[in-house]
ZAPA-256144 format. One record per residue (C-alpha): y, x, z; residue in one letter. Coordinates in pm, whole numbers, padded with zeros to 5 digits, always signed. Layout:
N
YXZa...
END
This chain:
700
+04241+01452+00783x+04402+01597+01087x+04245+01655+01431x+04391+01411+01671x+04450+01454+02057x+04279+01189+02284x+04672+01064+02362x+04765+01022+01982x+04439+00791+01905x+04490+00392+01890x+04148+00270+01810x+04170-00128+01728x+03948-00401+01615x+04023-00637+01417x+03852-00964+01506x+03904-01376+01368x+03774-01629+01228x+03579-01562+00888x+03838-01584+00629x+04151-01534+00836x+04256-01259+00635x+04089-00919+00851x+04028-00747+00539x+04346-00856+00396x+04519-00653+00674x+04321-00367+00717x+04383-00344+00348x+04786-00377+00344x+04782-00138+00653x+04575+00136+00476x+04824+00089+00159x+05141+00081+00376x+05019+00382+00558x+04941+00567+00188x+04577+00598+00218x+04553+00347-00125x+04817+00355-00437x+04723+00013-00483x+04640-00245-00258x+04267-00390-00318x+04176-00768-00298x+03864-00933-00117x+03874-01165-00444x+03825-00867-00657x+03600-00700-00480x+03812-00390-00472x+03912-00371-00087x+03832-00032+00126x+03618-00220+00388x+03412-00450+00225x+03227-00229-00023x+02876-00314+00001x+02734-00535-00281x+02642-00782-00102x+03003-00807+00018x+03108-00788-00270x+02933-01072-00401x+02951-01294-00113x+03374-01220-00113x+03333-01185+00345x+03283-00912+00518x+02875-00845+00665x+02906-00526+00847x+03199-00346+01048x+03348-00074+00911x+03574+00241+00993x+03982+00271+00841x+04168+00556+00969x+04475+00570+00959x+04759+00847+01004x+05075+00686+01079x+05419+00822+01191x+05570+00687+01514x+05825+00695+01733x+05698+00995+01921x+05499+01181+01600x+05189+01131+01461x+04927+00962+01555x+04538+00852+01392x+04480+00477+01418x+04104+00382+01367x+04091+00022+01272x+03747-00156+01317x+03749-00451+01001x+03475-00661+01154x+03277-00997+00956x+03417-01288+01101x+03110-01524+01053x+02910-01565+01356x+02564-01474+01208x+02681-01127+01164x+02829-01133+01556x+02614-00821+01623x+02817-00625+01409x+03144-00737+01599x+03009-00663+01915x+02930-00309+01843x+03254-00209+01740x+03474-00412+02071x+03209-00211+02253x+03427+00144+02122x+03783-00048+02076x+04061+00005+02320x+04251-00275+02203x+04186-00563+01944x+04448-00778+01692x+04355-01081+01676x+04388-01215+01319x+04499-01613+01260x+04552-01778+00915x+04820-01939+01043x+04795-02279+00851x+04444-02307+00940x+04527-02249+01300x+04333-02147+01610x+03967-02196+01466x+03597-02131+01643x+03653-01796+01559x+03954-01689+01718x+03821-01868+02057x+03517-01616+01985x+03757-01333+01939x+03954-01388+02254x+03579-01448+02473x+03513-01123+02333x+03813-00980+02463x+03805-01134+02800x+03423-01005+02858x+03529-00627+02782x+03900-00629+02902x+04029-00574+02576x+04414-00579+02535x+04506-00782+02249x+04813-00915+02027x+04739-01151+01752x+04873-01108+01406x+04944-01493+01214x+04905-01383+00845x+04926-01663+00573x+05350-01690+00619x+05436-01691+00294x+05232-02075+00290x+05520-02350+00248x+05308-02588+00501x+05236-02301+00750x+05415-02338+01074x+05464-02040+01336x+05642-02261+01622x+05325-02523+01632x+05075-02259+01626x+05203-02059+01904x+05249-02425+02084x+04894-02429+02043x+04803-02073+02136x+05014-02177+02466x+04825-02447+02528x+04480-02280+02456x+04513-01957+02601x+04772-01953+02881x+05103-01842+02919x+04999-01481+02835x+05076-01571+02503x+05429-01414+02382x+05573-01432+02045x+05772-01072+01915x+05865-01246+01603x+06051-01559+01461x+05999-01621+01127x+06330-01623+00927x+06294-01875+00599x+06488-01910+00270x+06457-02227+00063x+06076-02255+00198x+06013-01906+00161x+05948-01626+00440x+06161-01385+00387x+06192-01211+00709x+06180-01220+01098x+06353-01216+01437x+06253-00928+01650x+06300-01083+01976x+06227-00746+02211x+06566-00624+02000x+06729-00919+01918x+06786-00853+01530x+06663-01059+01232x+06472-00849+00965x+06502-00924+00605x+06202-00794+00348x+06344-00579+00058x+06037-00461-00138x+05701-00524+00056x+05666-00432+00415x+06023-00229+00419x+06300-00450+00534x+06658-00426+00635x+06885-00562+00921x+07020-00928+00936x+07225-01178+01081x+06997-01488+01272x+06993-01790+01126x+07185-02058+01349x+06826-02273+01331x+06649-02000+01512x+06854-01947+01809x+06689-02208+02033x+06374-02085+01964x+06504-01697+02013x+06650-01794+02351x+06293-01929+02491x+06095-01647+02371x+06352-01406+02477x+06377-01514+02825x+05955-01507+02907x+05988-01191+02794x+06251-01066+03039x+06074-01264+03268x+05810-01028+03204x+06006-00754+03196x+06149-00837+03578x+05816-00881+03689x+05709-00530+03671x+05967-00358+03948x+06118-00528+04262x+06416-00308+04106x+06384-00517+03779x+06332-00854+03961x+06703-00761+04134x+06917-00684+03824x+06711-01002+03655x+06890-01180+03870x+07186-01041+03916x+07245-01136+03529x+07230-00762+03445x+07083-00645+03096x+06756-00439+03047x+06770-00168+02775x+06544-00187+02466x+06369+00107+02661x+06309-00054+02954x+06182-00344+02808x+05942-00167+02553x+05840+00020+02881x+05748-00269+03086x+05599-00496+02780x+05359-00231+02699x+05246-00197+03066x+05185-00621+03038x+05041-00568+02739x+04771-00274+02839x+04687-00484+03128x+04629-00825+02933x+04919-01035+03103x+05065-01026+02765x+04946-01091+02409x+05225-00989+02204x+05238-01248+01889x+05356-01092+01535x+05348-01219+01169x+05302-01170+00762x+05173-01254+00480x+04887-01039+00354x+04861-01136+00026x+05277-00977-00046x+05228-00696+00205x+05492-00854+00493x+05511-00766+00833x+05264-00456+00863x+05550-00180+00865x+05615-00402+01216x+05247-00420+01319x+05177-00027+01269x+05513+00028+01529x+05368-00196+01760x+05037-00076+01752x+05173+00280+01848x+05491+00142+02119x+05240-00130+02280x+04869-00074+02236x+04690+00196+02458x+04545+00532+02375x+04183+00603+02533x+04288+00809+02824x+04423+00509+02980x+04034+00378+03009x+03747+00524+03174x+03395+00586+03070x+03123+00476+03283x+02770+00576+03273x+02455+00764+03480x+02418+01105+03564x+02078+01104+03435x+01955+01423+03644x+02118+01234+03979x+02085+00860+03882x+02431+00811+04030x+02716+00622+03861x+02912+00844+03629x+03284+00813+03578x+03537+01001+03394x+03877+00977+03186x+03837+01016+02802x+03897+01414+02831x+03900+01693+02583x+03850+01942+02816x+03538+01905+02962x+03164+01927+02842x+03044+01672+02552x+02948+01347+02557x+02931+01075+02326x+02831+00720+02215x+02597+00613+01933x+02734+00218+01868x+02668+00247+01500x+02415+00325+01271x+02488+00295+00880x+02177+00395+00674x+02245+00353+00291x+02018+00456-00035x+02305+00662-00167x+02558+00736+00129x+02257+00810+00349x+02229+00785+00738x+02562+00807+00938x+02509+00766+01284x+02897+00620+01410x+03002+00756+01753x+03311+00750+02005x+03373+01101+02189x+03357+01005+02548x+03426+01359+02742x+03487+01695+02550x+03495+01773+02189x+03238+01747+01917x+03188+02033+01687x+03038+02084+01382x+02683+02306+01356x+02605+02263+01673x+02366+02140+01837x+02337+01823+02135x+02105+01642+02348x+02004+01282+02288x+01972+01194+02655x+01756+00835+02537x+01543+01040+02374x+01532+01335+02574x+01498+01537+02288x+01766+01763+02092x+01941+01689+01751x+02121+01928+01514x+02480+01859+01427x+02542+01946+01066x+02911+01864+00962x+03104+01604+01069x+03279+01299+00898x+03535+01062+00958x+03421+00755+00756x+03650+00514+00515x+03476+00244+00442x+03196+00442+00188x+03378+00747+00169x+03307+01055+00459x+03595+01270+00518x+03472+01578+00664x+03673+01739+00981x+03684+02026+01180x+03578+01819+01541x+03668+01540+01685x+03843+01499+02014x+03761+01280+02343x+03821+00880+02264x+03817+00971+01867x+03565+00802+01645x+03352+00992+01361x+03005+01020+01227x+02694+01267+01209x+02479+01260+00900x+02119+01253+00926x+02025+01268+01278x+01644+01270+01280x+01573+01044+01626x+01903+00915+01700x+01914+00523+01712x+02186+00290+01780x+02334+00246+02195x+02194+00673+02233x+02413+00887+02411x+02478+01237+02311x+02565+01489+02555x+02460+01870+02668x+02141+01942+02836x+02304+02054+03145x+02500+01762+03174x+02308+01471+03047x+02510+01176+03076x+02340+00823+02984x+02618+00543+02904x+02541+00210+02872x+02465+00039+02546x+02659-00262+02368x+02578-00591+02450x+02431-00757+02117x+02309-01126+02107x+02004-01188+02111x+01810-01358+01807x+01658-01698+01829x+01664-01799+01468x+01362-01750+01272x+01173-01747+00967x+00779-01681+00830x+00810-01436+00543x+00585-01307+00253x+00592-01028-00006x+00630-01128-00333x+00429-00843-00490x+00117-00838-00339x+00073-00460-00221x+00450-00444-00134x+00360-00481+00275x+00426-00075+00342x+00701-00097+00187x+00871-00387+00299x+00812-00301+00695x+00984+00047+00567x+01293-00151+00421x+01323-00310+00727x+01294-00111+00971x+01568+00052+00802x+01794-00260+00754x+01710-00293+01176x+01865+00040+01245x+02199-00074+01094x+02165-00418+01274x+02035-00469+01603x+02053-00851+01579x+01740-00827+01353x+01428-00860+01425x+01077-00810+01194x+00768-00899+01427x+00399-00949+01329x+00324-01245+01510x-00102-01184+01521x-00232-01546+01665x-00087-01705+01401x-00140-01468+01130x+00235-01475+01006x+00519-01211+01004x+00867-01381+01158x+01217-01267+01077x+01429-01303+01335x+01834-01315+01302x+02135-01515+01437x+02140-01768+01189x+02009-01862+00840x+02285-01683+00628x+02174-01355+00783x+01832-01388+00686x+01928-01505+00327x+02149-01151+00307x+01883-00976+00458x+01600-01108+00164x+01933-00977-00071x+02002-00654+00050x+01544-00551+00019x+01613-00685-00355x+01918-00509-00444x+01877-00208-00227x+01519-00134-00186x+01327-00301-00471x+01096-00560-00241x+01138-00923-00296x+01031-01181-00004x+01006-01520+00047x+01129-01670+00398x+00921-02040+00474x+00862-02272+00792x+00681-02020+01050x+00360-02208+01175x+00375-02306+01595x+00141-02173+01827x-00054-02494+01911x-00321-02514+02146x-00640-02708+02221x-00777-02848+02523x-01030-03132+02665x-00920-03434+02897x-01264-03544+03050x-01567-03429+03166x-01893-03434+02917x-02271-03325+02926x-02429-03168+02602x-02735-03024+02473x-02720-02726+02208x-03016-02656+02061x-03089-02444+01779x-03399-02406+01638x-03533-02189+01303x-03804-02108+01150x-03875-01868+00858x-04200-01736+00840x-04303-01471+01097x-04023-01500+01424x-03804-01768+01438x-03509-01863+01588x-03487-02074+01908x-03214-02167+02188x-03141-02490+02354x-02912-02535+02648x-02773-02789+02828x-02388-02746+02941x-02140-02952+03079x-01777-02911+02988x-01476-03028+03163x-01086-02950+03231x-01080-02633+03414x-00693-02679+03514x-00568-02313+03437x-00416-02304+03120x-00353-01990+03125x-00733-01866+03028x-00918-01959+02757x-01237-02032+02966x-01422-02014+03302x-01771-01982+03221x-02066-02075+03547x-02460-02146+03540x-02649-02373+03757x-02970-02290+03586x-03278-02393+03857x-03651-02263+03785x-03577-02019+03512x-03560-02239+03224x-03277-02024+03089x-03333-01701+03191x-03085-01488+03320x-03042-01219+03043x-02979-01509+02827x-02706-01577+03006x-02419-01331+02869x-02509-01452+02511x-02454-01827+02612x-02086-01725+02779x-02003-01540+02431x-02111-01815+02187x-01816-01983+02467x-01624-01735+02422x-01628-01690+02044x-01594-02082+02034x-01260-02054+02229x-01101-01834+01955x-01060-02128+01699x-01099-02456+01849x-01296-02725+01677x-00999-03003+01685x-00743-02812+01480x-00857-02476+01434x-00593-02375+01707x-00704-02127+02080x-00882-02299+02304x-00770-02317+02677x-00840-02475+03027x-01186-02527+02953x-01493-02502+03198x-01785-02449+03043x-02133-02454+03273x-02508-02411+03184x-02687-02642+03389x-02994-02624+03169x-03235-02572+02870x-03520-02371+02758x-03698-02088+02579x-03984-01959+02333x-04125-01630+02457x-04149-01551+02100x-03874-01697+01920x-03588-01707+02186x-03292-01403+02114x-02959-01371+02229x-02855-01472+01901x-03028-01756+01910x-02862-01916+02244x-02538-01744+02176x-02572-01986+01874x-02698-02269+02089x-02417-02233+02316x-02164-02256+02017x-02360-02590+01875x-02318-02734+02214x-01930-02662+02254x-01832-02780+01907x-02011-03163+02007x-01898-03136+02370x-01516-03045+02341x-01506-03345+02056x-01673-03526+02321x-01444-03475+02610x-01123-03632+02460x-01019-03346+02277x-00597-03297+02250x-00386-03083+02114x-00097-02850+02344x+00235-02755+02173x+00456-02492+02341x+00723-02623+02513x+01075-02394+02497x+01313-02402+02820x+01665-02402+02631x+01997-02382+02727x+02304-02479+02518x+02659-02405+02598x+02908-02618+02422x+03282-02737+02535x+03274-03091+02735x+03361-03311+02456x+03002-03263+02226x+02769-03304+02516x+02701-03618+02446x+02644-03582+02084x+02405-03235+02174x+02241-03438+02445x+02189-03711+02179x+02025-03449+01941x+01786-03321+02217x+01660-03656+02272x+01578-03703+01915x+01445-03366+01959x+01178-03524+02225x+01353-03299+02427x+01406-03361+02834x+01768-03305+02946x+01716-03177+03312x+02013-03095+03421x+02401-02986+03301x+02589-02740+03500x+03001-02631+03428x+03075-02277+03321x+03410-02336+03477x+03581-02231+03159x+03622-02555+03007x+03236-02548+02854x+02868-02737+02968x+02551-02572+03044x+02316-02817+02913x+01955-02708+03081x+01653-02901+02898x+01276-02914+02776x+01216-02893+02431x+00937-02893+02174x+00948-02502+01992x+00868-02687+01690x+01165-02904+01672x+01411-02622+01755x+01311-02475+01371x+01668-02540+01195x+01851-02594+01538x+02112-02330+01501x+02231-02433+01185x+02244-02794+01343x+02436-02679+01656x+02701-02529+01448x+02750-02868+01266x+02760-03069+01584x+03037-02841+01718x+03194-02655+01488x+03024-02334+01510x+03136-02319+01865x+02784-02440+02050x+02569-02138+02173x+02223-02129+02287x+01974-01911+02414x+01574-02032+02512x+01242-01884+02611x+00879-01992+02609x+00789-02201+02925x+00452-02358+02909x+00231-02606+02706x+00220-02988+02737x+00029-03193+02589x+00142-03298+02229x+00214-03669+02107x-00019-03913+01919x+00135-03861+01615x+00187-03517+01636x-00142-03415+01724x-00255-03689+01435x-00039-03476+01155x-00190-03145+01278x-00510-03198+01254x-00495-03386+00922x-00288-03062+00824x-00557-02830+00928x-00853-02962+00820x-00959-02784+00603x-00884-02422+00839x-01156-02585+01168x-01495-02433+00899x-01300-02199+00737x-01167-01844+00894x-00820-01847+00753x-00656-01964+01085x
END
């Protein structure tokens, strides 16, 4: 593949709803553009982008990946580097890292299915990183699909940004072609994408006049000039209106609408031109970052000329492809055998050769250019969101936002023996995706796997099977309960043995009562008058406290908020040992804390859920049943609630999976650990019956 200049790049993602037909597209665009003889299908399993077998299986796409593309335009060549991102929102991490290196997105819509949850997501995604965008409505060739209601709806939805470049041109219920509105011409399909000049249909006229004249009104907009000869009634040039579109365009006040139908290869011929007369190349953007030898804010065009630096956003590690670390040239250009500076890591890394990937395949090139995506083969420290740069001029550049990961599961190995191997698995499945999460959660003896939502995790227990060899099992994680005591009580512990020769002998008297800080497991005091305890006794009665606290006597669960004081007791000069009242003490804390109205403490989770205005009642509903306490709902002022509540962490186990259902995928949320409360009757009644058998034993 060629070596591109910085001002012949167009790098695009391509974001939608899952099943909206992204892979369908990047697929007719790579076989329109001759990179394929034949054109794959996802049904098949034979598409560029989604070749992973889990993909392939599955029939969606999991993880972004890289299609260049060389294309011919109207001012020579240029490489287009389309992003084919998963459309379903547990694999969101993997969309976010590549809008993170776009310059421009097209937004893909099935266009008898519509705007769905997923095109909303798209266009958020857009808005947060000022993406420009144009949407492409594939599934024309559909006999109930209709273009004029959906861009009535896109209107409605998104504002009058929204500008159609194409009017569909049908034949006995068939799509057969378009009207090019910026030119005023219909378009007829001969064999695929090519088509030839035609006459518009009478029926479409109406239609062509509206769309025609917000685009001039678009078009006058831009000058003071233009705004003058708009209304003077004289005519633009197809120039000077591709000129002025593509400045509305690059700047977001327009998002050009265009159509197909992926499944006969229509309408990408089209998209390709527009891609190169409308979307931006990288030097119209700047990258920001930190001089990290100054701490001051770094800015700087995407430039060839200068010294290296560079963007890790991807990381693709593979049994048989190996480890490709992904990366956009910010400044300079990147050269094979050399070698660069991981500024994160403050260490340096050798640059072998280096690859353009297509989908599995690595095309090797001679360097790559500022704004110009690529990859480097087994870099030894480099991670995901590192910046590579020289030594002398170590820049540090932000890295992508990725959600964060709230649903999770308890796993287990299969194979007994298989732990080392497993945490190895992972960790390398969490280098490709950030939005997962393996911790060893010690309290309650469990290891959690954390993800966006359940169908990650499932393809995550998939890929250590197929890939690695390790089998797990994902199950309810257990909740980090807690025990306390309600009242105060007075106790005697007194322990007493005797086995020929010394014996054993401790008795104390303590009282135990609500210390009011749960944050500690104990406060330990002594009143002890006259020595009938004495005082280098002491230490062993607070640890037979402390030891006591580590697995309460209720439920097995910590202990906390308990104040334990030795008011009394006595001794043998003989027989008494630390062991002996360290014993004693534990004796009297078992019968004291069952004594002092002994309850149970569940965590309590401060959550937030985002949803549009019309499901807060039904999410509201859900919270309550929940035993959650609403506390408070505040307007994002983009149509969307911030509902602020109180809710048991046990009862938000499944709750993705049951926000999606209540909203249609659209519902967000986000929490965080708060404090402990005390726990229901019935609750505390089912944990206790549950552990019963753990308060003697040691498996907590």
């Amino acid at each position: 593949m060629n070596v591109y200049a910085t001002n012949r790049i167009r790098n695009v993602v391509l974001l939608g709803h899952g099943g909206a037909g992204k892979t369908t597209v990047a697929e007719a665009l790579a076989f329109v553009t001759g990179v394929t003889k034949r054109m794959g299908k996802v049904t098949d399993g034979n598409t560029i982008s989604d070749y992973d077998k889990e993909e392939i299986k599955r029939q969606f796409s999991i993880s972004t990946s890289m299609i260049p593309l060389e294309y011919t335009g109207d001012e020579g060549p240029i490489k287009i580097n389309i992003l084919d991102t998963p459309g379903y929102f547990d694999f969101v991490g993997e969309a976010e890292e590549a809008v993170s290196v776009a310059d421009a997105a097209v937004i893909v819509i099935n266009c008898k299915a519509g705007i769905e949850v997923g095109t909303e997501k798209a266009w958020e995604l857009c808005e947060k990183y000022k993406l420009p965008r144009m949407m492409f409505v594939t599934n024309m060739d559909d006999d109930h699909a209709s273009f004029r209601e959906l861009v009535l709806k896109l209107e409605r939805r998104f504002g009058r940004s929204i500008a159609p470049f194409q009017l569909p041109i049908r034949e006995n219920e068939k799509f057969v072609g378009y009207v090019n509105v910026v030119k005023m011409g219909g378009r007829r399909f001969t064999n695929l994408s090519d088509y030839e000049e035609c006459e518009i249909p009478d029926y479409s006229q109406k239609n062509l006049q509206i769309a025609r004249d917000a685009l001039l009104e678009a078009v006058a907009e831009t000058s003071e000039e233009y705004m003058e000869r708009y209304f003077s009634g004289e005519e633009f040039t197809i120039e000077e209106i591709q000129g002025a579109l593509r400045g509305h365009v690059i700047d977001g006040t327009i998002v050009p609408v265009l159509m197909g139908s992926g499944i006969n290869c229509q309408g990408f011929k089209t998209l390709l031109q527009v891609i190169d007369r409308y979307l931006p190349t990288p030097d119209k953007f700047e990258c920001i970052g930190v001089d990290a030898s100054t701490g001051e804010r770094f800015t700087a065009r995407y430039n060839d000329d200068v010294s290296l630096s560079a963007r890790v956003f991807k990381t693709i590690v593979d049994p048989f492809i190996g480890k490709y670390s992904l990366m956009k040239i910010c400044t300079g250009t990147l050269k094979p055998d050399s070698t660069v500076y991981n500024v994160n890591k403050e260490t340096e890394e050798k640059i072998g050769k280096i690859y353009v990937l297509r989908g599995k395949d690595a095309i090797e090139v001679p360097e790559l250019k500022a704004g110009d995506i690529g990859a480097v083969a087994k870099l030894s420290v480099t991670q995901t969101g590192d910046t590579m740069a020289v030594r002398s001029a170590p820049i540090l550049y932000h890295r992508p936002e990725i959600s964060i990961p709230y649903t999770y599961m308890r796993y287990n190995t299969v194979t007994k023996g298989d732990e080392d191997k497993v945490s190895t698995a992972l960790a390398k499945l969490m280098d490709e995706d950030l939005t997962l999460r393996a911790v060893n959660d010690k309290e309650n003896r469990q290891l959690l796997l954390y993800g966006i939502g359940d169908q990650q995790l499932e393809v995550v227990v998939s890929k250590l099977q197929s890939r690695y060899k390790v089998e797990i099992e994902l199950s309810k994680p257990k909740f980090a309960f807690r025990e306390t005591i309600r009242k105060k009580v007075e106790v005697q512990g007194k322990y007493k043995k005797q086995s020929g020769g010394h014996g054993q002998y401790g008795d104390v008297k303590m009282e135990f009562e609500p210390s009011g800080d749960l944050e500690k497991p104990y406060v330990f005091e002594e009143r002890v008058f006259g020595g009938a305890v004495p005082k280098n006794y002491f230490p062993a009665v607070e640890k037979g406290v402390q030891e006591s606290c580590v697995k309460g006597p209720l439920a097995a669960y910590p202990v906390v908020g308990v104040k334990a004081t030795l008011v009394d007791g006595s001794y043998h000069p003989v027989d008494s040992s630390e062991l002996a009242f360290k014993t004693a003490a534990m004796m009297a804390f078992k019968k004291g804390f069952m004594d002092a109205n002994p309850v149970l403490l569940e965590p309590i989770a401060s959550l937030k859920v985002t949803v549009p205005d019309k499901f807060t009642g039904d999410v509201m509903g859900d919270l309550n049943r929940r035993r959650g306490r609403v506390l408070g709902m505040n307007s994002d002022h983009h149509g969307k609630q911030i509902i602020e509540a109180d809710v048991p962490m046990s009862e938000l186990f499944g709750y993705n999976t049951d926000l999606r259902s209540m909203t249609g995928g659209i519902g967000m949320f986000e929490y965080e650990f708060s404090r402990y409360e005390q726990a229901p009757g019935d609750i505390q009644k089912k944990e206790v019956e549950a552990r019963a058998g753990k308060v003697d034993s040691l498996d907590v």
